[in-house]
Every structure is written in structure tokens, then in C-alpha cells.
C-alpha positions as CSV (number, residue, x, y, z in Angstrom):
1,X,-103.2,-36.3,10.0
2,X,-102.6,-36.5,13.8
3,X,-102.7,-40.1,13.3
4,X,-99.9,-40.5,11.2
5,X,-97.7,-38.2,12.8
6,X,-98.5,-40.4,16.1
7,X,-97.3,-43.3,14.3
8,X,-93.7,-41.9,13.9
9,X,-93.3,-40.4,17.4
10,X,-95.4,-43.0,19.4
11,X,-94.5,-46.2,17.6
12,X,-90.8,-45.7,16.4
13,X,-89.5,-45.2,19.7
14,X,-91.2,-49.3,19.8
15,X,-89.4,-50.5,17.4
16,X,-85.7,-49.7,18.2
17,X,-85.9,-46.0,16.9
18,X,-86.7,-47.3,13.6
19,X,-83.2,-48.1,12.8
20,X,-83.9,-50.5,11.3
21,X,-84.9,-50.8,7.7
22,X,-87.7,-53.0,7.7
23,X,-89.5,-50.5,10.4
24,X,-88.7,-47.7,8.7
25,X,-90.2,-49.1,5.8
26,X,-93.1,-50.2,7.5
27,X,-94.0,-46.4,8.6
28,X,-93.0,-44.1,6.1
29,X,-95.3,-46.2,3.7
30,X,-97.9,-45.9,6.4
31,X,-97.4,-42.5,6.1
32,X,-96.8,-41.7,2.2
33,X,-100.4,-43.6,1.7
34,X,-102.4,-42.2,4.6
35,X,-100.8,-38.6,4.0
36,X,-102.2,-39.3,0.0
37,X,-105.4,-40.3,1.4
38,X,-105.8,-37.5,3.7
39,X,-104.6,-34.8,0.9
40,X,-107.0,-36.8,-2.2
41,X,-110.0,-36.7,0.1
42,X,-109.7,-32.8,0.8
43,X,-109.5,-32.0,-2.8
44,X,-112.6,-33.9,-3.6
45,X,-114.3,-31.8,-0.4
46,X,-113.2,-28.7,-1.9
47,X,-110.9,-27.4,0.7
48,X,-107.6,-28.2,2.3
49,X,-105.5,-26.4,4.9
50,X,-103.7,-23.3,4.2
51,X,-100.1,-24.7,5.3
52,X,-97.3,-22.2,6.4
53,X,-96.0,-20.8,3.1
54,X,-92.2,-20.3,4.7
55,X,-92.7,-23.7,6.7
56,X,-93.4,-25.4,3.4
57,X,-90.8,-23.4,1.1
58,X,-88.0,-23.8,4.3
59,X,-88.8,-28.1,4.1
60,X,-89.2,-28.0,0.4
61,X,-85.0,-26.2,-0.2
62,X,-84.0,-28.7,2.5
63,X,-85.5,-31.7,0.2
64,X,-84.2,-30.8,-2.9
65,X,-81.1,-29.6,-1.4
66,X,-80.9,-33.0,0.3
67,X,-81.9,-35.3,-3.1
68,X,-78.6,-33.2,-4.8
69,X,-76.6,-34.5,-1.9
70,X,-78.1,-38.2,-1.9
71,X,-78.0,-38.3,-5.6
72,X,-74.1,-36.6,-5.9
73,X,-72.7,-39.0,-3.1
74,X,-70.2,-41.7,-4.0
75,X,-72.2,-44.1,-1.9
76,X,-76.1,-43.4,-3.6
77,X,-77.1,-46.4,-3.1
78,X,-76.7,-46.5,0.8
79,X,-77.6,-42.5,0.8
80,X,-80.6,-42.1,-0.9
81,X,-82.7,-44.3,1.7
82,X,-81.2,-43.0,4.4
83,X,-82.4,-39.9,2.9
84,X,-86.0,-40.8,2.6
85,X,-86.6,-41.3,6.9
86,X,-85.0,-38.0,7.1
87,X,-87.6,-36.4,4.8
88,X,-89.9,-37.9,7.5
89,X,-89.0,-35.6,9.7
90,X,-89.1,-32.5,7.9
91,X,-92.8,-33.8,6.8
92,X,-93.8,-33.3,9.6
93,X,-93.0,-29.7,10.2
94,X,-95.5,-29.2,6.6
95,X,-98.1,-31.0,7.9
96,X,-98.2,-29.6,11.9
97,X,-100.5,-27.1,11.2
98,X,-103.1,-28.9,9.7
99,X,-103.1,-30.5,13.4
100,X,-105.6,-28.6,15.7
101,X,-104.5,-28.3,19.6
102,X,-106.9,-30.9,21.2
103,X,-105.4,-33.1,17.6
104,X,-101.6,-32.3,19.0
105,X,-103.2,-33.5,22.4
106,X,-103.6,-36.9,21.6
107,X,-100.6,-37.2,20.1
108,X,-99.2,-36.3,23.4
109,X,-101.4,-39.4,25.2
110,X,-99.8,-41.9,22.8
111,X,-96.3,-40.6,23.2
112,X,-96.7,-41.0,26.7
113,X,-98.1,-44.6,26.3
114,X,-94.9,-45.1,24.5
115,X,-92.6,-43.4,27.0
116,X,-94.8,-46.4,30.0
117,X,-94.3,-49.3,27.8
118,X,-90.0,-48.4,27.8
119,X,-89.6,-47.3,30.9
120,X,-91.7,-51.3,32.0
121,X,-89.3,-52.6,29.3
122,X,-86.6,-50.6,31.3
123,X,-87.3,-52.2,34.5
124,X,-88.0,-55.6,32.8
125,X,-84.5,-55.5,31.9
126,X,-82.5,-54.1,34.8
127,X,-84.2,-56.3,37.5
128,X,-85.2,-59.7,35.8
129,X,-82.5,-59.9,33.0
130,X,-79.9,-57.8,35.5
131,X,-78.6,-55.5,32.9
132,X,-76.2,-52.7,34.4
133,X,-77.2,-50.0,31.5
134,X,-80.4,-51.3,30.4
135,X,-81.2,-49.6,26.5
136,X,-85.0,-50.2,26.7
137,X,-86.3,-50.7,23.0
138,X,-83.2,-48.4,21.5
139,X,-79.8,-48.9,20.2
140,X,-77.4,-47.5,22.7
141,X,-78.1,-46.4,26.5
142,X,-77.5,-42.8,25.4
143,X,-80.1,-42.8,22.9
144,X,-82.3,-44.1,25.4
145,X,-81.3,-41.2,27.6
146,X,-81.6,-38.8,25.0
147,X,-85.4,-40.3,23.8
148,X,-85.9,-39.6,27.8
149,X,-85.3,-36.0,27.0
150,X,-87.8,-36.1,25.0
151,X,-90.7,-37.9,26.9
152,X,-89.8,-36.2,30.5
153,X,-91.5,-32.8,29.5
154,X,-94.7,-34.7,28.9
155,X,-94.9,-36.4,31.8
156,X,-94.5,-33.0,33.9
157,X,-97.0,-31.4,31.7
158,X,-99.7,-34.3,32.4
159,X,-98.0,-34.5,36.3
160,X,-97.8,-37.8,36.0
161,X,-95.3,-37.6,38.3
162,X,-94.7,-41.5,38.6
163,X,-93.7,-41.4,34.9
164,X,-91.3,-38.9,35.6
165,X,-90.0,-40.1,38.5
166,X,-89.2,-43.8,36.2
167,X,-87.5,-41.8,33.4
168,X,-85.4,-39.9,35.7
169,X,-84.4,-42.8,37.1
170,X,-83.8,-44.7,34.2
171,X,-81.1,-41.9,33.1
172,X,-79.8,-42.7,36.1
173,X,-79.1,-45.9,35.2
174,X,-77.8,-45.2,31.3
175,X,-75.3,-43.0,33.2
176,X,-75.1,-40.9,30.3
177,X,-73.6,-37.6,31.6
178,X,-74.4,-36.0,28.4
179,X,-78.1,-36.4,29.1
180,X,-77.7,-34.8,32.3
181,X,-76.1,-31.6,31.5
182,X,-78.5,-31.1,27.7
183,X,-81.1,-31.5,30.6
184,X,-79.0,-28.8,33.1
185,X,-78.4,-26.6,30.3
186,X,-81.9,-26.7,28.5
187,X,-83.4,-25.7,32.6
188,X,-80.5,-22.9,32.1
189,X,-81.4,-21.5,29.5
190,X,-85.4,-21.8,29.0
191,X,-86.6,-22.3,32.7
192,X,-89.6,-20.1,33.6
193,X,-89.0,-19.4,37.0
194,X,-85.4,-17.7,38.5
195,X,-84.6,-20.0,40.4
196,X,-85.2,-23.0,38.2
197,X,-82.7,-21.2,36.0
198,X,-80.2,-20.7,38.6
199,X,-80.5,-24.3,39.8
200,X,-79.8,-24.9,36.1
201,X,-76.8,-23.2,35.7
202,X,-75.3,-25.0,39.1
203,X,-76.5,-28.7,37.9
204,X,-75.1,-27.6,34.1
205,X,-71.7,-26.9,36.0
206,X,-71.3,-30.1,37.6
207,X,-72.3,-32.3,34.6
208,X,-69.5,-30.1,33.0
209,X,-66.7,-30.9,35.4
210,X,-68.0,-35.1,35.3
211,X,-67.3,-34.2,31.6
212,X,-64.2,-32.4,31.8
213,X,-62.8,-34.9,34.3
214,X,-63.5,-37.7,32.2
215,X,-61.8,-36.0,29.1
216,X,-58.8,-38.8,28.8
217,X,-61.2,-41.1,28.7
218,X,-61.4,-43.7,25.6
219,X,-65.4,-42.5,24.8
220,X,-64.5,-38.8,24.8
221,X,-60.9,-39.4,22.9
222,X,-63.5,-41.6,20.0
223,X,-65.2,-38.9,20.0
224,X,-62.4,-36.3,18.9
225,X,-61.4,-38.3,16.2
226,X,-64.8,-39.0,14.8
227,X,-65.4,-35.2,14.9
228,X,-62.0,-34.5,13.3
229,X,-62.6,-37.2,10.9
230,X,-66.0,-35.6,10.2
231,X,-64.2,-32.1,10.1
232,X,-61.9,-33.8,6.9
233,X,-64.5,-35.1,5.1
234,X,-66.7,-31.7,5.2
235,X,-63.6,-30.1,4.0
236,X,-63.0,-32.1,1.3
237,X,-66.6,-31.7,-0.1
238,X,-67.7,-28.6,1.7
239,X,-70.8,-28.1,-0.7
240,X,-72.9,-31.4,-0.7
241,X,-70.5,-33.7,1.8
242,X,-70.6,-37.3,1.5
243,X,-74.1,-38.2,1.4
244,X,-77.2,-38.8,4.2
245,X,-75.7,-42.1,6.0
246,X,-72.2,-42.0,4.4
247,X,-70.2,-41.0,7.9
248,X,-69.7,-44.8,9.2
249,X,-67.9,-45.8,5.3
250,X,-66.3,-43.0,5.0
251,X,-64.5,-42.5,8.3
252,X,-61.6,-44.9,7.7
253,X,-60.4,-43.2,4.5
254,X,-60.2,-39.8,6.8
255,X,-58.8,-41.4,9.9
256,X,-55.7,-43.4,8.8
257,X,-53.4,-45.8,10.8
258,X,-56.2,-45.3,13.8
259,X,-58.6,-48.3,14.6
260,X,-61.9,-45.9,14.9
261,X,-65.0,-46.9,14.1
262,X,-68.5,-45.9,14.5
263,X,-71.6,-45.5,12.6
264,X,-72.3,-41.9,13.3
265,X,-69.9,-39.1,14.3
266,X,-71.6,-38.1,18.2
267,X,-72.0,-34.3,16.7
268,X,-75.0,-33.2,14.9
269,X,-73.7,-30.4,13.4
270,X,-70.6,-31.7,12.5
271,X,-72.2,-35.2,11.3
272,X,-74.9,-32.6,9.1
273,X,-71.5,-30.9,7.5
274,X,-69.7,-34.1,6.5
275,X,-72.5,-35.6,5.3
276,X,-74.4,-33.2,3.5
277,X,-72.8,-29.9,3.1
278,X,-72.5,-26.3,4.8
279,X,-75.4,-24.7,2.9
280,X,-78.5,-27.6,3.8
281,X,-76.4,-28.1,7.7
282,X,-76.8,-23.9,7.8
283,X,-80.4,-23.7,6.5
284,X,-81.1,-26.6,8.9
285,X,-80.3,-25.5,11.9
286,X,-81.0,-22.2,11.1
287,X,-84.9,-23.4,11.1
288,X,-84.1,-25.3,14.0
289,X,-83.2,-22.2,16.3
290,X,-86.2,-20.1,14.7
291,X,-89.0,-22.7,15.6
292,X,-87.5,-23.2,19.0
293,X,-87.0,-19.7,20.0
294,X,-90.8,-19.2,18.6
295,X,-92.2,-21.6,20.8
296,X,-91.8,-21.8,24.9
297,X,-93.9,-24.9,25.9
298,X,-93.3,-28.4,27.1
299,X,-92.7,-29.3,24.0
300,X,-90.3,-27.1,22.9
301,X,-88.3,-27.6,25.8
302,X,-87.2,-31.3,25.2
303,X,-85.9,-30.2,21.6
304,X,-83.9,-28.0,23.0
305,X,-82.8,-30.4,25.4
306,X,-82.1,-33.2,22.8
307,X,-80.6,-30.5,20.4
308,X,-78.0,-29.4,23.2
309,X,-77.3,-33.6,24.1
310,X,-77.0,-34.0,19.8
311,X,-73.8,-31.8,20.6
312,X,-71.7,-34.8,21.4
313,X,-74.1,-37.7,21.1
314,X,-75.6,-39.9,18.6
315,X,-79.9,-39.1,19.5
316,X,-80.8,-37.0,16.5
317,X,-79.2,-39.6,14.2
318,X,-81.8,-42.5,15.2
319,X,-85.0,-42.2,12.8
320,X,-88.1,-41.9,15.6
321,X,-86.0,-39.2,18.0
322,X,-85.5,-36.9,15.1
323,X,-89.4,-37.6,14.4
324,X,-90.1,-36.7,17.7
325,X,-88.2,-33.4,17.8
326,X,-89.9,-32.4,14.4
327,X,-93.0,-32.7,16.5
328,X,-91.8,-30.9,19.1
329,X,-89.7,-27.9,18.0
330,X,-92.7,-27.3,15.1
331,X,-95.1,-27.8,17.7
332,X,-94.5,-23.6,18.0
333,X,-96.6,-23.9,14.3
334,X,-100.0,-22.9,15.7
335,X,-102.8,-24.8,13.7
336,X,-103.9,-23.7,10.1
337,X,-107.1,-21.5,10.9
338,X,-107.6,-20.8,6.7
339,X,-108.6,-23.0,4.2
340,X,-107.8,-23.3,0.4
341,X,-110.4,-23.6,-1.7
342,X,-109.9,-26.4,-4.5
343,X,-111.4,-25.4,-8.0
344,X,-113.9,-27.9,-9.4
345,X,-112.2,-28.7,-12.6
346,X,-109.1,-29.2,-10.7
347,X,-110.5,-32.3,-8.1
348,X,-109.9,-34.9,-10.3
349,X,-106.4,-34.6,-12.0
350,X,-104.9,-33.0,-8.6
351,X,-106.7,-36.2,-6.9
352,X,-104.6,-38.6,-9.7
353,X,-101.5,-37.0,-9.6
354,X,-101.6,-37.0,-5.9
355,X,-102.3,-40.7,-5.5
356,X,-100.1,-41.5,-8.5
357,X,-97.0,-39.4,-6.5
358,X,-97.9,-41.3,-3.8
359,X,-97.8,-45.0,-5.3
360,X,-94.5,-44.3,-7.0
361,X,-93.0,-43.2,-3.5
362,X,-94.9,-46.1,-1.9
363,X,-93.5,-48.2,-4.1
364,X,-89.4,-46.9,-4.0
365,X,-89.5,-47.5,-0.5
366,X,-90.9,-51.2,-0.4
367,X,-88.3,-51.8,-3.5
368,X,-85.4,-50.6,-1.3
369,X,-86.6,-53.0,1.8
370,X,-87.8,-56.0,-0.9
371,X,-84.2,-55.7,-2.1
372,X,-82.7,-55.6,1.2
373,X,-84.5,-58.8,2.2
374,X,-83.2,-61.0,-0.8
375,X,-80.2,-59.7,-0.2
376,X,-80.3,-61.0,3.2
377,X,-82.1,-64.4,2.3
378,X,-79.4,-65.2,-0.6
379,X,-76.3,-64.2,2.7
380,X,-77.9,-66.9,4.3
381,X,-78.7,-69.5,2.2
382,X,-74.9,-68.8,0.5
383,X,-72.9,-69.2,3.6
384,X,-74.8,-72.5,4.6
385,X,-74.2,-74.0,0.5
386,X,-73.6,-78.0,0.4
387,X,-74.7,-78.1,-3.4
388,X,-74.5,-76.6,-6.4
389,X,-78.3,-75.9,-6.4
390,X,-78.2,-73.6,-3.2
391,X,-75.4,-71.2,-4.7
392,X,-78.3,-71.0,-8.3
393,X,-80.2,-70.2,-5.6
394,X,-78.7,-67.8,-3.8
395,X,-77.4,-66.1,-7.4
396,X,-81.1,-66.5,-8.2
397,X,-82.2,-63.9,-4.9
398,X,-79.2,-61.9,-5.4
399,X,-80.5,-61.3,-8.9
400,X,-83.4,-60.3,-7.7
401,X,-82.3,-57.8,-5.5
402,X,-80.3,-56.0,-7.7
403,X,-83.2,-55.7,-10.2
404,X,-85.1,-53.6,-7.6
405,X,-82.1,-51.5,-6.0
406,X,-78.6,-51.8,-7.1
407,X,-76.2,-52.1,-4.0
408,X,-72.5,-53.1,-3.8
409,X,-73.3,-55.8,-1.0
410,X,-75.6,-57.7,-3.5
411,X,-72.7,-57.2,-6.1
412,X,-70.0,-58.8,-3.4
413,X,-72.3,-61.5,-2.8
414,X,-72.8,-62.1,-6.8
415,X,-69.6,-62.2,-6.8
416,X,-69.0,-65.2,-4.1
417,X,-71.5,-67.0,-6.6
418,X,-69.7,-67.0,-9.4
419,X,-66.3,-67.8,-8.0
420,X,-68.2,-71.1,-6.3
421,X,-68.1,-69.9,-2.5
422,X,-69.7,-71.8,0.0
423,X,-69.7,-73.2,3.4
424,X,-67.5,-76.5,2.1
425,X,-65.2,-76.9,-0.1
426,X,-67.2,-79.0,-2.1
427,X,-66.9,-76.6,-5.2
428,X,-64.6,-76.8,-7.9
429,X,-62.2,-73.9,-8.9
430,X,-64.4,-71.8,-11.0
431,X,-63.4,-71.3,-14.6
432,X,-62.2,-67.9,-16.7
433,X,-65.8,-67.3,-17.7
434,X,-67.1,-67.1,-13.9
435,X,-63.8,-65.3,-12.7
436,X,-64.5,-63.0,-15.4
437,X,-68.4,-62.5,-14.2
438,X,-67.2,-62.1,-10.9
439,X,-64.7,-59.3,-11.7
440,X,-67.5,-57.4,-13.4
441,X,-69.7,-57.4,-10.3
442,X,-66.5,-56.4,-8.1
443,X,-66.0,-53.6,-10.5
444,X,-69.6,-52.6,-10.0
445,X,-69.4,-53.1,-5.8
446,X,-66.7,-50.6,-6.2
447,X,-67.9,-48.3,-7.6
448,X,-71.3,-48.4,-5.8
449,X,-69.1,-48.2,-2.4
450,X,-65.4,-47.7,-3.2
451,X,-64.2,-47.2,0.6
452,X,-64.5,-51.1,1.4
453,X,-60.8,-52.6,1.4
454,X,-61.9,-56.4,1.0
455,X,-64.3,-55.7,-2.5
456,X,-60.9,-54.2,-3.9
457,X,-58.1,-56.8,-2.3
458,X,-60.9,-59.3,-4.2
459,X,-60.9,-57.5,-7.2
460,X,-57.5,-57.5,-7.7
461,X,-57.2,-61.2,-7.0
462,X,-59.7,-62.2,-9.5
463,X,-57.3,-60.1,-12.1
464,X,-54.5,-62.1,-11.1
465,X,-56.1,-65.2,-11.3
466,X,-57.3,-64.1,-15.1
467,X,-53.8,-63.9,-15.3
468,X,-54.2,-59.8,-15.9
469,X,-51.1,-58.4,-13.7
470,X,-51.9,-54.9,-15.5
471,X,-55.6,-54.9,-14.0
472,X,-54.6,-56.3,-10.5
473,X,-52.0,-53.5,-9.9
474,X,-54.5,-51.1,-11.4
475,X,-57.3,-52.2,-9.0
476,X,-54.6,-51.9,-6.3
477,X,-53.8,-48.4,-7.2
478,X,-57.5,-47.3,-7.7
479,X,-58.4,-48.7,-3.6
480,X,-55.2,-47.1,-2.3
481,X,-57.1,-43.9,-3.1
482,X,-59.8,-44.6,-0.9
483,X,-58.7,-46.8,1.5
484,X,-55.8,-46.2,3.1
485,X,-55.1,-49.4,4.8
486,X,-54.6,-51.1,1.2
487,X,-51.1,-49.1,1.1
């Protein structure tokens, strides 16, 4: 089990957080199967681990209560797998104390190998490629300064003080304020000794006056109206929000006139309301606080520190940092020391419906990426078209894709098919028949993800082109509701 976990908190960091889908994909399957694997082979042994009963029930209301959100949203199709890496993390408080000490050990060893290979990458970047704010392997210089949060209690644990030393200097370099005071306060409030408490508290107060000085400035005046924005949208569906993911195509219909964009809202809290609702963001953090005040180690000290930076910053929304403080804040879990004992009649239908549960999952997650990856292939090969034959085939892959996950791009793009769109204008003006196809896959792209201005402004010119005046002022009226710039 160790292993797997190690994969999320050692590797994702690798692979740009695991933002992207294709990475994601690549671990959580790694995990789904091994986890299935690990679970199968303890009920044919006889025994598994006696996992924490209110660990377990505490992850298992926050996955339902999450699926209700994913599944309710007005944008399912983009929610639901940004609901599955999420599910990831809460995993991994389940499974934590089925890992033993010397287990959680290693685990530490690899994250640290990880933490080396970006802070090399870090250097690679600021003195060969001569990069001001160098991001390492992550998104954003602040993520990387947050994911420092996370790897700089390790390195003092293990005093490998030259580690700590390169991450401290490559916050430094992100010059993300933010860091700096989560890591002030965090001293503050959990240091063991007085006065690394007190110095703390002074470090915490000049981070705060940076910030407060800075307060007319363009990044902190985003970041107002992406809370308030946020704010709206948890207001207006205070029970299940928006959906996992939905923040970034939503935020236009909740921030009108303004030219504000950004894929996540720079709040946890805030982001966890809009998004999915005041009773999962309340029984969320309200696990948070109870494993961190629990625990008063290493570990438990760079959750807290990423927690208090999640305040007004973007690092809990990247896949592998909210992995890593899973690991962290459950790392107060101490290990299992009971086992259940499997009956014998039971061993082989719990082993099948394990590893049946664990191929359908398996197989919903590669669907989603598959899908993704047509979808991607037939973008391609549509906005380089000469010929007739590379739009069939484009339509062809887009076909595909929506056979495994439904999703308003691969509508959009069906759409371009049938109205003839390519890179020259070598196409003639398609007829009703197409026009008419192409109107039914807008209709569907709207649906599927009714806050995009162009699929509407499309729709209705397809209807006006049908010669259907009544449908294009309907569509019109039915976007204006939504998005506010089609007024």
C-alpha cells in the first residue's frame, strides 16, 4: 500500500502536479488496480487491516456527498473527473493506517527524491534557461512555493540541510509572499520551542505588511473578484455549488462587464463553497482541523502550512499537493495494529466483487482520458483539413469520443464537421441536412456546458441560416441567461 500512496505524492509533483489529464489518468489507475490487488490478496489470506471506522465513514459522506455534487452540476461532464483525482486524496486518508511507521518512512525517502530532482530542475532553469521565477515541474511559481511547503519539513526532519537550504532559496526566487507568511504563520502557531514561535509571529508580521502594502495591486485586486465571484456562485446554489472543477466556466456569468479570468478562485474554502456546497466544504475542513490538531510532527506541520497559503492561493487545487497533504495531515492516523478476519465462504465473492469494482473504475477513468485524446486528435487533424476525407475523419474520432464520454467540446467540434469547417476554404456551403446536424450537436454542447458564449452565438446562427428566426432569438434568449456578455 505504501507503494501506491508513494506514487501520488512522489511522482505527481513529476509530472506538473498531475494537472494534467493524461497523468492523472495514468496514477489513479495505478492505484484503483494495485489498491484491488492489495485488498483481493488479503481476503484470500484471511485477514485485512482493521481501518479507522470514523476515518472511513468521514471519507465515505465526503464521496457520496461529492458524486451528488458532480452528478447535480450543470457542467457533469467536466465535473465528474475532476471529481475522481479528488477522491484520490481522501483515499488516502482510508488507507494510512494500513501503512506501518518504517512503511510511512520510505514514503518519506521518495518524497524527498522528488523534492532533489525539482529543486535540480529549479536550478536548471534559473541559471541555464535564465528564468526570473522559475516553476520547476508545476504550473505556476506559487504552486511551486506552496509544494515547497510541503517538502521543507522533510528535509529538516532527515537534516539534510543542503535540501533545505535549495528549497528556501527557491521560494526566494518564486517571490511568492503568500508562501512566506503560511510558512511564518504555521512557525506561529505550531513551533515547539518559544522562541521559534516568537520569531514566527515577527516573520508572520512582515509578510503581512509586503501583503498589505501590495493590496492595490492587479494580483490581489484578481483575487477579490474571483473570491466575490466565488461568493455569488455559492450563494446561488448554497447546497451542492457548481460542481468539482466548474469555478473557471462559471466565473464569467458571476463577474459581468469585468475581464477576470482564472481557472481556480486562490481561496480554498471559498473555491470548496462555490463548487461543491456548505455542507461537504464544512465536513471537509472540519476533518481537516481534527487530523491536524491530532498530529504534531513534521508532517503535520507542512499541512498546516499549505492549508494557511490555500487561503489566498491556488496549491490545494493542483492534483499531487492535495495528495501530498492527505499524506501528511492523516499521517496523525497511527498504523492499524488489529486485523479483520475474512470468513472462508466469503474469500471468493468478496475477491470478485472487489476486482470487478475495481475494473469498472479502471475502466471509467481510461474512457474519460481515451475520449479526451480523440477529441484532441480529431482538433488537430480538423484545423489542418485540405480535403473532404480529413473532415470524415476528424467526424470519424469525434464520434468516437463521444461514444466513450459525452462532452460539449467534442459536440462543438462535430459541429464544425458538419457545417464543412476547415483550414481552407476549399468546402462548399453545407446544405439544410448538415446545418440541421450541426444545430443538434450545438443544442447538445449547450446543454452539456451552457456558460460558453461562442457554442450559443453559433447556435443561433445555424437557426438563422435554417431560415428559423423563432429558434435563433430563442437560442439568443436561452445564452443571455448564462452568459452575460451575449446581452
Amino acid at each position: 500500500m505504501w507503494v501506491l500512496i508513494g506514487l501520488l505524492v512522489a511522482i505527481g509533483p513529476l509530472l506538473r502536479g498531475a494537472w494534467d489529464l493524461w497523468a492523472q489518468t495514468l496514477l489513479l489507475i495505478a492505484v484503483i488496480a494495485g489498491s484491488s490487488l492489495w485488498l483481493a490478496a488479503g481476503i484470500v489470506s484471511g485477514r485485512v487491516p482493521a481501518l479507522r471506522g470514523r476515518v472511513l465513514l468521514w471519507a465515505g459522506a465526503l464521496a457520496g456527498l461529492g458524486a451528488v455534487c458532480a452528478a447535480a452540476s450543470p457542467l457533469a461532464a467536466t465535473s465528474v473527473p475532476e471529481w475522481r483525482w479528488r477522491l484520490a486524496g481522501l483515499w488516502v486518508f482510508a488507507v494510512l493506517p494500513a501503512v506501518s511507521e518504517d512503511e510511512r518512512d520510505r514514503i518519506d525517502i521518495a518524497i524527498r527524491a522528488a523534492a532533489w530532482a525539482l529543486v535540480l530542475l529549479v536550478f536548471w532553469q534559473k541559471f541555464v534557461e535564465g528564468q526570473g521565477r522559475p516553476p520547476g515541474s508545476l504550473l505556476k511559481e506559487n504552486v511551486f512555493a506552496g509544494t515547497c511547503l510541503l517538502f521543507l519539513p522533510l528535509a529538516w526532519k532527515a537534516r539534510d540541510y543542503f535540501l533545505l537550504a535549495a528549497l528556501l532559496l527557491a521560494m526566494v526566487w518564486s517571490r511568492s509572499v503568500g508562501a512566506w507568511l503560511a510558512l511564518a504563520a504555521a512557525g506561529a502557531a505550531l513551533g515547539a520551542r518559544p522562541a521559534a514561535r516568537r520569531l514566527g509571529l515577527v516573520a508572520a508580521a512582515v509578510c503581512a505588511a509586503v501583503v498589505l502594502a501590495k493590496f492595490r495591486d492587479a494580483a490581489v485586486l484578481d483575487r477579490l473578484r474571483w473570491w466575490g465571484a466565488a461568493w455569488g456562485m455559492f450563494l446561488d446554489r448554497p447546497w451542492t455549488g457548481y460542481g468539482p472543477g466548474a469555478f473557471a466556466y462559471v466565473l464569467p456569468a458571476f463577474s459581468p462587464g469585468a475581464e477576470v479570468s482564472s481557472l481556480y478562485a486562490h481561496q480554498s474554502v471559498i473555491e470548496s463553497l462555490a463548487e461543491t456546497g456548505w455542507l461537504h466544504t464544512l465536513l471537509l475542513f472540519a476533518g481537516f482541523g481534527v487530523f491536524l490538531r491530532a498530529g504534531r510532527t513534521h508532517r503535520t506541520f507542512g499541512a498546516a502550512a499549505v492549508l494557511v497559503q490555500s487561503m489566498w492561493d491556488l496549491t490545494l487545487s493542483i492534483p499531487a499537493n492535495l495528495w501530498l497533504f492527505s499524506y501528511y495531515a492523516g499521517s496523525s492516523l497511527r498504523p492499524a495494529s488489529r486485523w479483520v478476519a475474512v470468513p472462508r465462504d466469503w474469500r471468493l465473492p468478496s475477491v470478485l466483487l472487489v476486482l470487478g469494482l475495481g475494473g469498472i473504475l479502471s475502466q471509467r477513468v481510461w474512457s474519460t482520458w481515451q475520449a479526451d485524446r480523440l477529441r484532441t486528435m480529431a482538433s488537430a487533424r480538423l484545423s489542418e483539413a485540405r480535403v473532404p476525407g480529413d473532415i470524415d475523419g476528424a467526424r470519424r474520432l469525434l464520434e468516437r469520443s463521444a461514444a466513450l464520454v459525452d462532452h460539449a467540446e467534442t459536440r462543438r467540434l462535430l459541429a464544425e464537421t458538419e457545417l464543412g469547417s476547415g483550414g481552407t476554404a476549399w468546402a462548399e456551403g453545407p446544405g439544410a441536412e448538415g446545418m440541421a446536424a450541426a444545430a443538434g450537436h450545438l443544442e447538445r454542447a449547450a446543454e452539456l456546458n451552457p456558460y460558453r458564449p461562442s457554442t450559443w452565438a453559433a447556435l443561433e446562427v445555424v437557426y438563422r441560416g435554417l431560415g428559423r428566426e423563432d429558434a435563433a432569438r430563442d437560442a439568443r434568449s436561452r445564452g443571455v441567461a448564462f452568459c452575460a456578455k451575449l446581452k
